[in-house]
Residue frames relative to the residue before (quaternion, step in Angstrom):
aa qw qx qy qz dx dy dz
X 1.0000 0.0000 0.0000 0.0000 0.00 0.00 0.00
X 0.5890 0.6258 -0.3207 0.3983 3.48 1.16 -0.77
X 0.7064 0.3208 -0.1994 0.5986 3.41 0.72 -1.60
X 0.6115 0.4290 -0.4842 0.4556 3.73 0.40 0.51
X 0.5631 0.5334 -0.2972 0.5569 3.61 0.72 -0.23
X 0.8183 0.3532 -0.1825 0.4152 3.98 0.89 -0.98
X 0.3393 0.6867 -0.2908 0.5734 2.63 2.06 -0.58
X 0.6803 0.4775 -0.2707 0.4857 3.99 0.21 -1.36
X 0.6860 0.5751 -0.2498 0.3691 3.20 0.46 -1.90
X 0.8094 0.3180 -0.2054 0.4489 3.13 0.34 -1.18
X 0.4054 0.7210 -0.3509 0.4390 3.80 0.92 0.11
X 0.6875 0.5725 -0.2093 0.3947 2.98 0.69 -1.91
X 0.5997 0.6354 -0.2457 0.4200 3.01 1.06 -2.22
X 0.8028 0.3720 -0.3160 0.3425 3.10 -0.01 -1.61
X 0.5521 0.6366 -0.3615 0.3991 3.92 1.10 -0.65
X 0.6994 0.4799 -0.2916 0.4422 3.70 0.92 -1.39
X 0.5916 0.7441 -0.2769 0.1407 3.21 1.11 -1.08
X 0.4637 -0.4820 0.4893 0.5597 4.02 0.03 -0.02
X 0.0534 -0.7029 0.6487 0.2868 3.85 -1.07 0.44
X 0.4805 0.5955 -0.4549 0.4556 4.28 1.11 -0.06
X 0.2690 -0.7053 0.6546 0.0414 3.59 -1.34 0.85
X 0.7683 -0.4788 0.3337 0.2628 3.55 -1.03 0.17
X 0.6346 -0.3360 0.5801 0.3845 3.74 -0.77 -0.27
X 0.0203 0.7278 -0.6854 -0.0131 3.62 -0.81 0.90
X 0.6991 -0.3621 0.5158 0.3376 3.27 -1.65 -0.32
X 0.9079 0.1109 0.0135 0.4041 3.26 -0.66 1.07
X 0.0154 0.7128 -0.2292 0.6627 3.09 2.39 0.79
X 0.0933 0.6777 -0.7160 0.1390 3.76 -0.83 1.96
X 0.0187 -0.7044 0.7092 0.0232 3.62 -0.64 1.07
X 0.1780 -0.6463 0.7419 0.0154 2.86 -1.81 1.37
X 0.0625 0.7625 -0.6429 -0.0356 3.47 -1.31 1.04
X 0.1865 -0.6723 0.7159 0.0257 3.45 -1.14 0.92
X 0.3192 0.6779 -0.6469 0.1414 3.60 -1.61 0.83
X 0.7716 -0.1972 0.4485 0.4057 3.39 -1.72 -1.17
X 0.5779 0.6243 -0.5254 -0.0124 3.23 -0.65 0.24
X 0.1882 -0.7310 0.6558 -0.0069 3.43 -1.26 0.98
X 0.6423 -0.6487 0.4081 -0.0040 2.30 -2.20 1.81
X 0.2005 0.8214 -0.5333 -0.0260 4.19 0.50 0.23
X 0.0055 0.8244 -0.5561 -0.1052 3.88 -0.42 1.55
X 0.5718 -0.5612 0.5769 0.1590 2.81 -1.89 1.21
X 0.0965 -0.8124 0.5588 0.1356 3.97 0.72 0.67
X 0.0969 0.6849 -0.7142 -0.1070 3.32 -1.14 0.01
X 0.0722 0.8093 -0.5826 -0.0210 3.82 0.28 1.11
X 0.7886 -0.4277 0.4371 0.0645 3.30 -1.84 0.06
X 0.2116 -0.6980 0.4450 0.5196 3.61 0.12 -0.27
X 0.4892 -0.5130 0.5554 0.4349 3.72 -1.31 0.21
X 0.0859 -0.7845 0.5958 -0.1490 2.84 -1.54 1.44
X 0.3581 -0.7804 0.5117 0.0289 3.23 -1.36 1.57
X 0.6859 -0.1148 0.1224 0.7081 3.67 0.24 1.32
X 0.6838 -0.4356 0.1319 0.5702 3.83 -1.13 -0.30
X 0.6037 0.5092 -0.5702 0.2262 4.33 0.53 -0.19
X 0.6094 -0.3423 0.5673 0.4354 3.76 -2.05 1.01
X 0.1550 -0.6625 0.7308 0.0543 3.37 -2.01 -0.10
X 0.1122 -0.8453 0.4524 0.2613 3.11 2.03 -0.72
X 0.4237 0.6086 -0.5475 0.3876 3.64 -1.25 0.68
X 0.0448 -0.8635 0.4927 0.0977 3.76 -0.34 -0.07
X 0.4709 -0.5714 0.5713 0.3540 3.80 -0.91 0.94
X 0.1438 -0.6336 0.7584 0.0516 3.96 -1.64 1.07
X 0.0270 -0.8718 0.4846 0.0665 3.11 -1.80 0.36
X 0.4497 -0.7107 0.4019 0.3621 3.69 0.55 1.15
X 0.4936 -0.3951 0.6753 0.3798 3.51 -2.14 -0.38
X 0.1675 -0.6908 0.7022 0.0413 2.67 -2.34 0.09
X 0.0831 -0.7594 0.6333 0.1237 3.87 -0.99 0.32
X 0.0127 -0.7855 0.6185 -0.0147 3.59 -1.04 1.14
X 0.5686 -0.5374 0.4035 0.4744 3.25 -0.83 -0.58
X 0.2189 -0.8533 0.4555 0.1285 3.47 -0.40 0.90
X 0.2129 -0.7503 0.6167 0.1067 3.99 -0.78 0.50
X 0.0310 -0.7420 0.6656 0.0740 3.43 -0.87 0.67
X 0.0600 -0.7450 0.6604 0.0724 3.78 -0.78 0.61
X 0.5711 0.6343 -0.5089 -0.1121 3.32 -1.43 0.62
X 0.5181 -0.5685 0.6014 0.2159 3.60 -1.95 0.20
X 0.2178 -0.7055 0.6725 0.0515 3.33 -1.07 1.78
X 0.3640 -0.8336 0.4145 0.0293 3.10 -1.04 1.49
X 0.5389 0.1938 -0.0857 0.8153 2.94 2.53 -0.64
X 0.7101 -0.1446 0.4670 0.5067 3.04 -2.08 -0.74
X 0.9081 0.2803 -0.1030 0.2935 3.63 -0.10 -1.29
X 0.7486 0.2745 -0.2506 0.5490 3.61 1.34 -0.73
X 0.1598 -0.8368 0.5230 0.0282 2.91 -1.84 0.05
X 0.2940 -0.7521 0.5075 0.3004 4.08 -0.52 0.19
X 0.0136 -0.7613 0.6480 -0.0179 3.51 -0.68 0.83
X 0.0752 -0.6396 0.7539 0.1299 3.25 -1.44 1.08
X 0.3328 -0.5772 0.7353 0.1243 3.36 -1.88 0.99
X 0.0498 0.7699 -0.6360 0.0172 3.31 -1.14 1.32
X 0.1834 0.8052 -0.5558 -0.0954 3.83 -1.02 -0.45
X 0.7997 -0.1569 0.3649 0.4503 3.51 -1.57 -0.28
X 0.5446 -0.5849 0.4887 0.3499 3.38 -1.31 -0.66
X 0.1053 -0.7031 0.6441 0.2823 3.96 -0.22 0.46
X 0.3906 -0.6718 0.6277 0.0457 2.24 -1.53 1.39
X 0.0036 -0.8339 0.5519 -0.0071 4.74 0.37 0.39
X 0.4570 -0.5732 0.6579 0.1725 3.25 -1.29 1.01
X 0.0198 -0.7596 0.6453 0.0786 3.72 -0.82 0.86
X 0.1430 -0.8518 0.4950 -0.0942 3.40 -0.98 0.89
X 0.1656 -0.8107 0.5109 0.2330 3.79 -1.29 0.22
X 0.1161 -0.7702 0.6266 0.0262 3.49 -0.47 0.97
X 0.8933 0.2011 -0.2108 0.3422 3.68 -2.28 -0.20
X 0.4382 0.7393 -0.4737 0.1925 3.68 0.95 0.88
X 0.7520 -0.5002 0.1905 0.3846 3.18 -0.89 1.49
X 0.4706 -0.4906 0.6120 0.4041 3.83 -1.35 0.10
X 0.5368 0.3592 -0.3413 0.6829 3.38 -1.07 1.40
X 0.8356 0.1216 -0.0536 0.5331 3.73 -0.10 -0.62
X 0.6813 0.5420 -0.4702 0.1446 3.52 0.27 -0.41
X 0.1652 0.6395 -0.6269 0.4131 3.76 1.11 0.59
X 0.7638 0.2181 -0.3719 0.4803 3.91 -0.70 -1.00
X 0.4038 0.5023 -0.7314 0.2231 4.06 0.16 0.62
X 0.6889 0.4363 -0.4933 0.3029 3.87 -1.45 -0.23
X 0.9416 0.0537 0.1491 0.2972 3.41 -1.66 -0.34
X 0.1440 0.8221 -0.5484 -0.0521 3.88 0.16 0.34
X 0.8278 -0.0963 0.1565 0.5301 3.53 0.84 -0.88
X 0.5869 -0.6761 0.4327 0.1058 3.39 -1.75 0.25
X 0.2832 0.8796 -0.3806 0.0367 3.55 1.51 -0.04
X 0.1293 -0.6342 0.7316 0.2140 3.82 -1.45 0.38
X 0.0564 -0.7074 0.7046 0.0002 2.66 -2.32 0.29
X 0.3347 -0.6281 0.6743 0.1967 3.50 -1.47 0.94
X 0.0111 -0.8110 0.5786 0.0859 3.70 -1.15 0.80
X 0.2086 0.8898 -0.4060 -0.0059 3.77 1.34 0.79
X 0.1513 -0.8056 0.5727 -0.0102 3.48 -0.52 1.52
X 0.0972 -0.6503 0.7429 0.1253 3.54 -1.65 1.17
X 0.3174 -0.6063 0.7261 -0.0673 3.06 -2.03 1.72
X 0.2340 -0.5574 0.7752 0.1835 2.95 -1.80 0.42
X 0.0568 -0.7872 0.6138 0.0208 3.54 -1.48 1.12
X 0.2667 -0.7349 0.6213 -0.0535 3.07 -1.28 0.98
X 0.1862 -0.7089 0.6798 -0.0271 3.70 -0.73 1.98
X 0.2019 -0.7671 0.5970 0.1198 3.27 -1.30 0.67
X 0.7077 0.5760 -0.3048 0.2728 3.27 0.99 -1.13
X 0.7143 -0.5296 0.2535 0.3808 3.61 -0.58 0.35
X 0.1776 -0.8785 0.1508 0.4171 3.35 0.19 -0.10
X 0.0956 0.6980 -0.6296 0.3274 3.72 1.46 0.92
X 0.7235 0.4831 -0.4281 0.2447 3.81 0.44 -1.31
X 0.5450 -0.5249 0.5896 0.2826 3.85 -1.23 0.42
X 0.6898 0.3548 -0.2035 0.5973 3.80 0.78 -1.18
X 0.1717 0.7290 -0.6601 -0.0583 3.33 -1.51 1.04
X 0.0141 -0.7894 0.5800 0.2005 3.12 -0.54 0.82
X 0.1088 -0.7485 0.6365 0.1510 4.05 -1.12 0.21
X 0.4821 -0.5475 0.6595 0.1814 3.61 -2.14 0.35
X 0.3667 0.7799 -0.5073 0.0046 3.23 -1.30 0.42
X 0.2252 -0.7795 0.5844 -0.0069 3.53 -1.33 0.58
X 0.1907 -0.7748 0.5594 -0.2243 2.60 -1.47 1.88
X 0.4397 -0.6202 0.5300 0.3756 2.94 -1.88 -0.31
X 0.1878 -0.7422 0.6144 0.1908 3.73 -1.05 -0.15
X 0.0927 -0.6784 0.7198 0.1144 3.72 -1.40 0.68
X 0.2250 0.8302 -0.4836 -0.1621 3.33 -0.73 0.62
X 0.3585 -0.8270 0.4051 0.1529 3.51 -0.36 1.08
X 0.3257 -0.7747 0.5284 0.1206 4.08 -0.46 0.50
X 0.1837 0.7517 -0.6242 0.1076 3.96 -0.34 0.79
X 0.7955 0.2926 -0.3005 0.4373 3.09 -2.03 -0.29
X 0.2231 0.6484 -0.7063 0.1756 4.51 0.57 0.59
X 0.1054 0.7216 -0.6842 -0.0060 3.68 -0.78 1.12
X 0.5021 -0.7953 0.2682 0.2084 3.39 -0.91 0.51
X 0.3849 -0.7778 0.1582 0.4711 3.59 0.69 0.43
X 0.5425 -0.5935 0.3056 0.5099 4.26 -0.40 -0.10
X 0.5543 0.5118 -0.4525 0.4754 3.47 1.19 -1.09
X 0.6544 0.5708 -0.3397 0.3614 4.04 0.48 -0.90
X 0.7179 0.4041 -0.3043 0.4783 3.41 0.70 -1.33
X 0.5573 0.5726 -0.4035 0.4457 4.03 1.01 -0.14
X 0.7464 0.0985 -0.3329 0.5677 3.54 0.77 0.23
X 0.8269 -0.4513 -0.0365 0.3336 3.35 0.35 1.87
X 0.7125 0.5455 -0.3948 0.1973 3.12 1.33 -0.91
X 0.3069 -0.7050 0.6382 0.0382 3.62 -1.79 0.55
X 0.9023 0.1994 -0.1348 0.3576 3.32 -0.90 1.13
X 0.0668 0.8467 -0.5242 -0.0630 3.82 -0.80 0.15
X 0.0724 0.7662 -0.6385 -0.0071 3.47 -0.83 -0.10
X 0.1532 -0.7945 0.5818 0.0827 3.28 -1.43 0.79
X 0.1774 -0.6637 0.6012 0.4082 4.01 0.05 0.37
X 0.6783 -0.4214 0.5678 0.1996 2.99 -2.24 0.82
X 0.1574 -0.8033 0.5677 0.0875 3.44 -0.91 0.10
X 0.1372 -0.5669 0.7887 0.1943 4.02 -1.52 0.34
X 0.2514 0.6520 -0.7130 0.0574 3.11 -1.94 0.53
X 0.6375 -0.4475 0.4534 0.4333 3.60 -1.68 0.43
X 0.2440 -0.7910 0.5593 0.0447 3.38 -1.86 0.14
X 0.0894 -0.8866 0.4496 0.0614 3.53 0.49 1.04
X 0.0388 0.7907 -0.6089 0.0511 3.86 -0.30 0.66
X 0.0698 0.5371 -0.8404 -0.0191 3.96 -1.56 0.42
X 0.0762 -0.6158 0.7450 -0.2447 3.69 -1.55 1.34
X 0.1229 -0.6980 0.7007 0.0825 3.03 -1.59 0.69
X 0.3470 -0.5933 0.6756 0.2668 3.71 -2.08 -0.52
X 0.2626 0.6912 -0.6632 -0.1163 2.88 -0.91 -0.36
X 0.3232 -0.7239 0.5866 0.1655 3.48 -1.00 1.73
X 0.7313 -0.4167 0.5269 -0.1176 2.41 -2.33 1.27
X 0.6168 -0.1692 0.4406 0.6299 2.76 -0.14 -1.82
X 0.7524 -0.3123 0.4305 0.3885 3.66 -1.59 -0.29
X 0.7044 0.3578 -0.1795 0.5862 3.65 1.22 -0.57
X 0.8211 0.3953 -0.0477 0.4089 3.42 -0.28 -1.74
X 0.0055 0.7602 -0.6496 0.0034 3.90 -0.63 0.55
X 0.0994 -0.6337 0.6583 0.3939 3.14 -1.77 -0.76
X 0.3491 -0.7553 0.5504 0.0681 3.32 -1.48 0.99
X 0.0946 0.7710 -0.6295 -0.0185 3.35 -1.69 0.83
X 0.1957 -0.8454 0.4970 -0.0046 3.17 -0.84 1.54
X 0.1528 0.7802 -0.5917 -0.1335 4.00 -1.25 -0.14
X 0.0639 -0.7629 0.6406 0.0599 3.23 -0.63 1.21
X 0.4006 -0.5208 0.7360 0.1630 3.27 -2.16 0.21
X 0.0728 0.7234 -0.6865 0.0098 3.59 -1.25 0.94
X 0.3207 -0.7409 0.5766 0.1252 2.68 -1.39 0.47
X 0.2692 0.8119 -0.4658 0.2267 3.61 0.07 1.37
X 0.1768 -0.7812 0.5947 -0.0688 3.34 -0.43 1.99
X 0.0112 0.7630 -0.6462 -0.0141 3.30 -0.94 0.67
X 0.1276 -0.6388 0.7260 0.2202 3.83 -1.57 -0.10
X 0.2446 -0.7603 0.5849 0.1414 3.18 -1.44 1.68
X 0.4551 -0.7607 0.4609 0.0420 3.32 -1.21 -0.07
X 0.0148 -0.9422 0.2997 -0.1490 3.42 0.30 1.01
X 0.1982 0.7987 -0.5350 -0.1911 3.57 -0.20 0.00
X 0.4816 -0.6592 0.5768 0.0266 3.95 -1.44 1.32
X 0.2051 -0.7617 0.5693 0.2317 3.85 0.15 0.94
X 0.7640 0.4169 -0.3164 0.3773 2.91 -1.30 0.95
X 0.8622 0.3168 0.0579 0.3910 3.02 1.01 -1.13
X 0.4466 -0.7819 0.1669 0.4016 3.06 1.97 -0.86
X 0.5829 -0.6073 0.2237 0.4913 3.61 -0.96 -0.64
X 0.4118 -0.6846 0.5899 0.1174 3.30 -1.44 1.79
X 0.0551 0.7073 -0.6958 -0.1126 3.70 -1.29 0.20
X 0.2173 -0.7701 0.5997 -0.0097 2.91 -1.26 0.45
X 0.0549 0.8559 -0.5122 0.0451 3.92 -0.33 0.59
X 0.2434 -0.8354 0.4674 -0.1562 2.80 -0.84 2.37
X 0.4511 -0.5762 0.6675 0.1378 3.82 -1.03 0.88
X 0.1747 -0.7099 0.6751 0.0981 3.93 0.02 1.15
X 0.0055 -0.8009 0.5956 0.0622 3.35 0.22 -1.73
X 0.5141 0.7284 -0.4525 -0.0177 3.99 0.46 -0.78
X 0.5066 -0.5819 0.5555 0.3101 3.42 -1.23 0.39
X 0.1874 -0.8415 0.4987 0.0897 3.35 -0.80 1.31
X 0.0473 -0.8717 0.4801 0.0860 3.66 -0.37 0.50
X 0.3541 -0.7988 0.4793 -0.0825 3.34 -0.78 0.91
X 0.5261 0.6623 -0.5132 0.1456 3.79 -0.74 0.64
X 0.1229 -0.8346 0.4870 -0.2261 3.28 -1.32 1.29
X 0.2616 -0.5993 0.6970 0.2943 3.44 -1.57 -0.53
X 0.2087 -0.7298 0.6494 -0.0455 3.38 -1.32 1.55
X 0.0952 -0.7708 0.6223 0.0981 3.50 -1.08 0.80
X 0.5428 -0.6322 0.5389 0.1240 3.95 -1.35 0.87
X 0.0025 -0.7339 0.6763 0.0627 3.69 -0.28 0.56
């Protein structure tokens, strides 16, 4: 009756137990999901040569498809590239001066790739099913396809450009295993991505403007364990 009872007992156990294991050494996780861009702008006034014009450059969110690649070098660290689609961001002028506030609304249409490598760092043991980790990086992000909208080019303006940008990456994310393979994944990173746009205003000339992107990156998915 005993060893039938421990027998059970120890079933049970083994049922309740977490059946997913940690991150190993040498360990490729692939995640694929949602993840959208939301910037925290902090923009300049638009400027003509060195005078303010006051007004400031806005920029909407996005959702693309996000990739997440990485390779655990230990039990505890890892490299992670962040990859995704193109965002695609409504650029815009807003708070321009009476006298100027015609060029408020719509200015342009602009994408970008922002693909950042982190180092990550798991703490939790690894019996645990839940992993969450920290990590820091670099980012490159690179601005293409800046078209200009029609309502925009009707009050004169022409052209755009964004400079590319390097900056740090701040990121806390988590696992939580599935199975021994398969997880789901949530991530949030901080970047840090300053650009200066570029602009030219018939009549009037060329305007720049230099903007603190900054965007909170969010992240969520299903990851698999080769």
């Amino acid at each position: 009756m005993r060893k039938t009872l421990f027998a059970a007992s120890a079933l049970a156990l083994a049922i309740a137990a977490p059946l997913a294991h940690a991150h190993k050494a040498g360990d490729i996780i692939v995640r694929a999901g949602a993840v959208t861009v939301d910037p925290r702008e902090e923009s300049s006034g638009i400027k003509l040569g060195a005078a303010d014009l006051g007004g400031k450059a806005t920029l909407d969110s996005n959702t693309q498809l996000g990739l997440n690649f990485a390779y655990m070098v230990s039990d505890k660290v890892g490299i992670e590239l962040l990859a995704a689609t193109p965002f695609t961001h409504t650029v815009g002028v807003a708070g321009s001066p009476a006298g100027l506030d015609a060029l408020n609304g719509e200015l342009a249409e602009i994408s970008h790739l922002p693909p950042t490598l982190s180092a990550v760092v798991y703490p939790m043991n690894s019996n645990s099913a839940f992993q969450p980790y920290l990590g820091v990086g670099i980012n490159y992000t690179v601005f293409f396809d800046e078209e200009v909208t029609s309502s925009a080019k009707t009050k004169g303006f022409q052209n755009l450009s964004l400079d590319s940008s390097w900056g740090l990456a701040y990121q806390v994310g988590a696992d939580f295993m599935l199975s021994d393979n398969l997880m789901i994944n949530a991530q949030v990173r901080y970047i840090d991505i300053d650009t200066t746009g570029k602009t030219t205003l018939a009549g009037v000339g060329r305007l720049n403007v230099d903007v603190d992107v900054d965007p909170m990156v969010y992240m969520v998915g299903l990851g698999y364990k080769f």
